[in-house]
N, C-alpha and C positions, 0 to 999 in steps of 0.2 A: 077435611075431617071425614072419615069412614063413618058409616052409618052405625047406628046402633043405639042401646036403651040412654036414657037422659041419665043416668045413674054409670053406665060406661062411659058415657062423653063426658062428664063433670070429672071422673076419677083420670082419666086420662087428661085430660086438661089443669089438674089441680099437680098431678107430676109433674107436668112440663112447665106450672108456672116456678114449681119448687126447685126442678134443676135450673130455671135461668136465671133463678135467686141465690143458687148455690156458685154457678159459674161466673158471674157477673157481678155479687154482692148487693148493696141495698139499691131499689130498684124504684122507682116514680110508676104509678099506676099506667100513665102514659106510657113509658118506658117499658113496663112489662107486655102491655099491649099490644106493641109493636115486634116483642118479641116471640109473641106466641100467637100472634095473627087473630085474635078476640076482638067485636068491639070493643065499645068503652062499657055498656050497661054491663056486658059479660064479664071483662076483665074487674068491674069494681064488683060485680055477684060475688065473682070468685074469691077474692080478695078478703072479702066479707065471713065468706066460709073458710077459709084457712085460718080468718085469726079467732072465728068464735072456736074453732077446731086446736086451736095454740100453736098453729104449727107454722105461723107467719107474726112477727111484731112490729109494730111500727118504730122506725127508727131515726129520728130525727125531720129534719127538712133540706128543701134544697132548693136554694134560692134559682131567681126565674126570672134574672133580668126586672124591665121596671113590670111585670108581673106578679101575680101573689106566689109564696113559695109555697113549693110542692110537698105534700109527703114521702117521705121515703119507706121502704117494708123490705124485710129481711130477712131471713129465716129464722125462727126462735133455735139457736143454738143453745138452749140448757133441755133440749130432746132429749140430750144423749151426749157422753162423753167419751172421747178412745184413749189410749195411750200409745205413741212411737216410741219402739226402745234401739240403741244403740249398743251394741255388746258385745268389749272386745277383749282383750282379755286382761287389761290394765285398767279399765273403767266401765260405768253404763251410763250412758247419756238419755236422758227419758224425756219429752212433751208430753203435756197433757192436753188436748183439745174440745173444745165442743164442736157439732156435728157440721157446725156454719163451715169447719175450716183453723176457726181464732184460736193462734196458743195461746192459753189459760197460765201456764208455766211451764219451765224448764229447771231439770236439777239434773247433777254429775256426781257420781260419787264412786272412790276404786274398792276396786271389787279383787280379793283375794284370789291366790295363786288356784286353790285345789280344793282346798279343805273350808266348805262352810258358803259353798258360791253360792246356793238356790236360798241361805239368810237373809246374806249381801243382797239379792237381786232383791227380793221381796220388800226388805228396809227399804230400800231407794225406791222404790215403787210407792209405797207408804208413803213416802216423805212428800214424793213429788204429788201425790196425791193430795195427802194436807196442806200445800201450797195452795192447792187449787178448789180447796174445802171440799173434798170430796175424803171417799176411802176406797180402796179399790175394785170392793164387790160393786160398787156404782158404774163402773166403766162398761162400756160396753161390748166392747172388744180391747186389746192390744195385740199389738205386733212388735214382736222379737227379729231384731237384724244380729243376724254373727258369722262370723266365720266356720265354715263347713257347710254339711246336707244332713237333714232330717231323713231319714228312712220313714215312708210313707207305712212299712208294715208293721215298724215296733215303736216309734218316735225317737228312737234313740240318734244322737248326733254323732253322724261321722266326718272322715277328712278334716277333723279340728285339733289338733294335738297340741297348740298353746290354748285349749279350752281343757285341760285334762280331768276338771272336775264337775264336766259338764255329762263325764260319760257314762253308759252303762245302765242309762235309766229314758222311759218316754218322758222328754225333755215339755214337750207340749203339755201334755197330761201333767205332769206332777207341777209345771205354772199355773194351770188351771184350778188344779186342786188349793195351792197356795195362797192364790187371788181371789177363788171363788170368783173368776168369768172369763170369758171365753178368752181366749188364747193363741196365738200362729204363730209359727216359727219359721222363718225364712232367713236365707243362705242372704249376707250380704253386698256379692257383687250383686245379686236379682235385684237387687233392690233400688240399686243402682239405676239397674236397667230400666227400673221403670217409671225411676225418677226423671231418666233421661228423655223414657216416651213421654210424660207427661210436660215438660217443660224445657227439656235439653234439644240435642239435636236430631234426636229419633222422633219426633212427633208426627213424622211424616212418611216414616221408614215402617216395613213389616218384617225385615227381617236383617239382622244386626247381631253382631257380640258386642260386650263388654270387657277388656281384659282388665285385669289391676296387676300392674307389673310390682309386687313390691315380699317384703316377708311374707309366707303364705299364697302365692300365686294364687290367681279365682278367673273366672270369668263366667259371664252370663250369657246365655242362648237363646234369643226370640228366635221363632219360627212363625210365619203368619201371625203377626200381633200377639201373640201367647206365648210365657217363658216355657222352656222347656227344663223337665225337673230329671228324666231320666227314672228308669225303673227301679232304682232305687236312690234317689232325691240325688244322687251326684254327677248328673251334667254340667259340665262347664269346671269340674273339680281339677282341673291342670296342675296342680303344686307338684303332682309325684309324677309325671310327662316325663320320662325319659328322653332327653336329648343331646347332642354335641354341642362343645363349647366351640363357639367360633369364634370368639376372638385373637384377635392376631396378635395379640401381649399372652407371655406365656408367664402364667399364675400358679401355677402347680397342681393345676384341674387335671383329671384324666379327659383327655381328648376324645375317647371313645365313647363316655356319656356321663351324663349326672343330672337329679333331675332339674327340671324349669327353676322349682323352686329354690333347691341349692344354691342354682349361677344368679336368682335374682335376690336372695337373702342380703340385707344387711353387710354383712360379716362380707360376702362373697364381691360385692359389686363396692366395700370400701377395700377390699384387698385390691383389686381391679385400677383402682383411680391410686396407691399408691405406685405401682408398677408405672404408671402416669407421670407420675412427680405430683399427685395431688394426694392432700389428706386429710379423712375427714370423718366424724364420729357416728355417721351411719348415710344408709343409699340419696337421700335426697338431696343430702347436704352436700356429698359428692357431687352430685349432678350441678347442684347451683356453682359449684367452685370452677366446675369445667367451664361453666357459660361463661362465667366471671374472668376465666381467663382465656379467652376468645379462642385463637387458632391452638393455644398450648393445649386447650381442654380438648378439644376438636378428636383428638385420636379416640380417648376413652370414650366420648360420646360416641363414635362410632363401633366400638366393643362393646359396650351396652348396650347400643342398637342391631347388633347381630344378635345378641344372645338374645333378646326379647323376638327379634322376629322369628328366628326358627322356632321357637315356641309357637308363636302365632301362626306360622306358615302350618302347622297339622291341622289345625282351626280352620282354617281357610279353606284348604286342601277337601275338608271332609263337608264343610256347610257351604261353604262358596255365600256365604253371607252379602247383602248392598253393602255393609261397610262394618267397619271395625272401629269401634270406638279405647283408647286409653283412657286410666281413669287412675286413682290413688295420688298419694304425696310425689311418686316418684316424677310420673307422667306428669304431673301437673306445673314438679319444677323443671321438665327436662323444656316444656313449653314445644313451641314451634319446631326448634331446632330439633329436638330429638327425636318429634314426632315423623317429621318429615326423615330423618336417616332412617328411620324405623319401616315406614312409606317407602325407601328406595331397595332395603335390603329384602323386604319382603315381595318384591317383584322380579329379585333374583331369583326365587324358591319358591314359587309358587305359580300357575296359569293364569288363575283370575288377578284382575285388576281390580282388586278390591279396594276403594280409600280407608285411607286411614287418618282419623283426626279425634283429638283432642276429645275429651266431654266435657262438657258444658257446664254442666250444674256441676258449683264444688261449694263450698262449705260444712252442710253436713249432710251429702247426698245418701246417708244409710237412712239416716233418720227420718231426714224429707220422705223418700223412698216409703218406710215406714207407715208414715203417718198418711198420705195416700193413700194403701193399704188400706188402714183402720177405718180410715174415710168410707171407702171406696164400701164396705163391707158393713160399715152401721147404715149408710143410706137407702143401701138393699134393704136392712133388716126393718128399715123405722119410714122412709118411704115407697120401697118398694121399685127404686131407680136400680136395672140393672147394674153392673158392675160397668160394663162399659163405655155406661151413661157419664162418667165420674172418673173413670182413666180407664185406655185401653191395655187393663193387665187383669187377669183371672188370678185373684189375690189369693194369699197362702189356704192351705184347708187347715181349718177349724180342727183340733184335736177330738176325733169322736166323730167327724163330720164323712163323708164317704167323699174321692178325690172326683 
């Protein structure tokens, strides 16, 4: 420990027991001790002073062998409350958490074409709130996952056109104002991304895409552990990529170009698998059908594994990224198999040997993603743990907040 006044070493010491009460969950006096290198009188001082302070409780016990059982201490999660939101353009999937981490609740509710969306949002925000007997001026922050990029200079959302009622207005600002609190708005393959650095296969990696091959193309950009937003919040915005259809089934595509997003639509990639002899009522389903029928699927899989790589191959071409990660419904049912055609084709077209696999976290990796985020950004506010201390991502800016 660095020298300094007994009022700097106790504040510095009271962080560290709180992040490894955040990382690790409830902790034995013991246990903390070991983990922030204190004695014992110190570790139990400290102990003493975070929970006359509220900002530690004790939480149960923990048995100890034929020993007496331990106390366990935890962080008082009713500090502070966030919200992850999911939002896309058929629903919004919301958590609510306290600052430990615990989701409190979860609610879903659809959310209209055009007309009446920032109601819709606010109601399900509400609801999910009252679940969690709160109301939403309580929360501390939320985070907003959707498809597109926020313009850092007017907040308005672009590159989102099945959001059509999202447009035209600071998107951050005018949830803030609805909420009354604080507010972010982040692109949701980012979020992805940084679900991925915290718990997927990037936790180790600093520099990485994310693609989501599906309606709406996206993909995410880390550079040195930090997402890149681009000077006006659309990096990683590939849906409009002009490129050649390469596959070797002739679809009725102009061969000369169309973009990413076209040849990866729904509509495009089941017109694709009929030309196959396969048929199926949108992209994934497709993909599952080809696997399902082994060497007969095998061809389309590999026309869908062209088109996605020339995509990926300007990606490549331009960041020379450690590795490329797939991510969405499509990638996740195309599995191994597609991953790896996708891996060989893009070693046709491009220098770097970049790998290419799978991502990790699926369920609700927007959300997770999210709620990270929120985390990451109330423990700043309420203990003063860097952002990095808590995930390595420089979470969305605060609407109002300078970048």
């Amino acid at each position: 420990m660095r020298a300094g006044s007994p009022r700097l070493l106790r504040e510095i010491n009271d962080r560290a027991a709180v992040e490894a009460l955040l990382r690790n969950g409830p902790l034995t006096r013991s246990e903390l001790e070991g983990l922030i290198g204190l004695s014992k009188p110190a570790t139990a001082q400290l102990l003493t002073r975070l929970e006359t302070a509220d900002t530690v409780v004790r939480d149960g016990l923990r048995g100890g062998g034929r020993g007496p059982r331990a106390q366990l201490w935890s962080v008082n999660g009713a500090l502070a409350h966030v919200a992850a939101v999911d939002l896309t353009p058929e629903t919004v999937d919301i958590a609510i958490a306290d600052i430990s981490g615990a989701v409190l609740t979860e609610h879903k509710a659809p959310m209209p074409v055009k007309h009446g969306v920032l109601e819709a949002f606010v109601s399900a925000v509400g609801k999910a709130c009252g679940q969690a007997g709160l109301s939403p001026d309580q929360l501390l922050h939320v985070v907003v996952g959707c498809p597109g990029a926020v313009n850092p200079a007017n907040g308005e959302l672009a590159y989102a056109p099945h959001l059509p009622g999202w447009s035209g207005f600071d998107v951050p600002r005018r949830l803030r104002e609805r909420l009354a609190t604080s507010v972010s708005v982040e692109n949701d393959v980012n979020l992805v991304a940084l679900e991925e650095m915290v718990a997927g296969r990037a936790t180790e990696v600093r520099d990485f895409v994310v693609i989501w091959p599906a309606d709406l193309v996206g993909a995410a950009v880390v550079v040195n552990g930090v997402l890149l937003h681009g000077a006006s919040g659309g990096a990683g915005e590939i849906d409009g990529l002009m490129i050649p259809d390469r596959a070797c089934a002739d679809t009725g595509t102009d061969r000369s170009g169309g973009t990413f997003g076209e040849l990866l639509s729904n509509t495009s990639i089941c017109k694709l698998a009929r030309v196959h002899g396969l048929a199926a009522r949108n992209g994934h389903g497709a993909v599952r059908k080809a696997l399902a029928a082994g060497p007969a699927g095998r061809e389309f899989l590999g026309d869908l594994a062209r088109r996605m790589a020339t995509g990926v191959a300007g990606v490549v071409a331009v960041l020379d990224p450690e590795l490329v990660l797939l991510s969405g419904d499509i990638a996740q049912a195309g599995g191994t198999t597609l991953n790896d055609l996708v891996a060989a084709e893009l070693r046709q077209l491009v220098v770097p040997r970049t790998p290419v696999q799978l991502a990790l976290v699926t369920g609700k990796p927007v959300r997770s993603g999210a709620l990270h985020s929120a985390l990451a950004f109330a423990r700043e506010q309420v203990f003063g743990l860097p952002a990095a201390t808590t995930a390595p991502f420089r979470g969305p800016v605060v609407a109002g907040s300078p970048r």
